[in-house]
C-alpha positions, 0 to 999 in steps of 0.5 A: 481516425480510429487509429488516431484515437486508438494511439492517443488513449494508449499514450495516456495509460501506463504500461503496468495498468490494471484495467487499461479501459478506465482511464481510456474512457475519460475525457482527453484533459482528465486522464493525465490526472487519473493517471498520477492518481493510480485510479485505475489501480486500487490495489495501493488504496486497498493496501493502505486501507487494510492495517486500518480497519485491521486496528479498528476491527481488533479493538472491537469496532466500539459502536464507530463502524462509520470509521471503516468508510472514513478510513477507507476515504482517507487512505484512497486520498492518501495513497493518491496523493503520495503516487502524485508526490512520489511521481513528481520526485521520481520523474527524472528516474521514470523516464528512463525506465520502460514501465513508467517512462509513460508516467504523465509527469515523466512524459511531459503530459502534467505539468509540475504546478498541476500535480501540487494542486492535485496534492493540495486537493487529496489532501484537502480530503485527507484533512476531512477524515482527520477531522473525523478521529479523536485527538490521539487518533488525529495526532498519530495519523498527522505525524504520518506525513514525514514519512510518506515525504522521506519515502521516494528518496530511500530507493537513492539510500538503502537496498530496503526501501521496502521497509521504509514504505512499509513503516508508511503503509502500515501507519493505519495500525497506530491510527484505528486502535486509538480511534476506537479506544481513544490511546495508544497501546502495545496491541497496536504497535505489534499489528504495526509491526506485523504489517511492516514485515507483510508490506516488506513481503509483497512489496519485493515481490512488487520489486521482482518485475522491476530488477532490470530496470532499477539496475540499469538507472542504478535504484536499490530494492531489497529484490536486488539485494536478496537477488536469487533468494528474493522468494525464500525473503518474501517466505521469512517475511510473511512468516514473520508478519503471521508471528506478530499477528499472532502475537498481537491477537494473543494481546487482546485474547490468549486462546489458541482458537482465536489465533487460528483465525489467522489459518486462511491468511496463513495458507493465503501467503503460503501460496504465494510465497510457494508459488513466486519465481524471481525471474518471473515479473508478471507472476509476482505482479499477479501474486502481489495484487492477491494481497488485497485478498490477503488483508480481506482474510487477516481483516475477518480474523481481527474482526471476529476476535474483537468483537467477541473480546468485547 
């Protein structure tokens, strides 16, 4: 009966989880749901949340520090519901690639009807935290949504999806500045801008650990496209990322001590891009997970510079 139950929980996980324990010890019928989800990893959740409290931060919070949570909030739902959305048009492609062919919907263990519900219930949340922001605010975020729907097929069109999903995961940028300010400005769309060339970073250094596979079935990504010189376009592509950074804190505060701010985050990629081997998966699984700690470091900066611009 051990072995049963041991085979059975390692059916419902993914090979690729996080920590493998979260979503073994939830009841048989919930883990299907908890998979879609990406529950048990909240690396994406983080990822989505940052460029939003970066905005909030950098336009001086305004006395609204509720909008760190509810943001927080809204990209966890987010985020669950595009994994949900992204499993269900990639289901046919998950099942012939060894990392996902576990995926709930690629092995039959949710149904498609379940996983729209699901979506409908995330985004139900999603409606909640808009209902939280100001009209501006609640307009950019709302027009978010046909991005997010375009991005799983741009792996079918261009050899950078990369960016694509890095104009989605970056949305939260052109959402927290007007939040707290009330409009849109130049200083919000150079932190967006900033945070699409960091997604385009780690999210080829995502894309190493999968080179094999998406040759295999014939899907493109900007580590296959730059092939040996994935690292050095994960080096230009954070470099660029620390350049509008520093740009868009000089929009707010031109003082060079307020850009250095930026000095941990700065070191915090290097190490990462110094350290990347593109014939090493895991490491630059490992080395994109670190880019939570990333936008933990870039998020201090923002902070401390808005408030002290206030």
């Amino acid at each position: 009966m051990t072995v049963g139950r041991s085979v059975t929980a390692s059916a419902d996980i993914v090979p690729d989880s996080e920590r493998v324990g979260l979503i073994g010890a939830l009841p048989p019928r919930l883990r299907p749901f908890a998979s879609l989800m990406r529950l048990d990893r909240p690396i994406g959740s983080w990822l989505l949340y940052w460029p939003c409290a970066w905005s909030v931060a950098l336009a001086g919070v305004g006395g609204r520090w509720g909008l760190f949570l509810w943001l927080g909030l809204g990209a966890f739902a987010m985020r669950s519901a595009g994994c949900v959305y992204n499993d269900i048009v990639d289901r046919d492609l998950d099942r012939k690639v060894e990392r996902t062919r576990l995926r709930p919907l690629a092995s039959g263990r949710a149904s498609i009807e379940s996983a729209w519900l699901l979506i409908a219930g995330l985004c139900l949340i999603g409606l909640i935290v808009l209902l939280q922001l100001n009209l501006t605010a609640a307009i950019v975020a709302a027009v978010s949504v046909a991005p997010v729907a375009a991005y799983p097929f741009m792996k079918r069109i261009t050899w950078w999806p990369q960016a694509w999903l890095g104009l989605v995961f970056s949305w939260g940028a052109l959402v927290g500045w007007p939040a707290v300010t009330g409009s849109l400005a130049w200083t919000a769309l150079l932190l967006w801008f900033g945070s699409i060339a960091w997604v385009v970073g780690y999210d080829t250094l995502y894309a190493i650990q999968d080179i094999e596979d998406d040759a295999l079935v014939g899907v493109k990504s900007s580590a296959r496209r730059m092939g040996d010189k994935a690292v050095l376009g994960v080096g230009l592509f954070y470099a660029a990322a620390l350049l509008l950074w520093g740009a868009t804190i000089w929009s707010v505060r031109p003082d060079w001590l307020a850009v250095a701010t930026l000095v941990p985050a700065a070191l915090h990629l290097a190490n990462q891009a110094l350290r990347a081997d593109p014939a090493d998966g895991a490491l630059a699984l490992k080395l994109f997970r670190s880019n939570r700690t990333c936008g933990f470091l870039v998020f201090l900066a923002m902070l401390v510079v808005g408030l002290s611009s206030r």
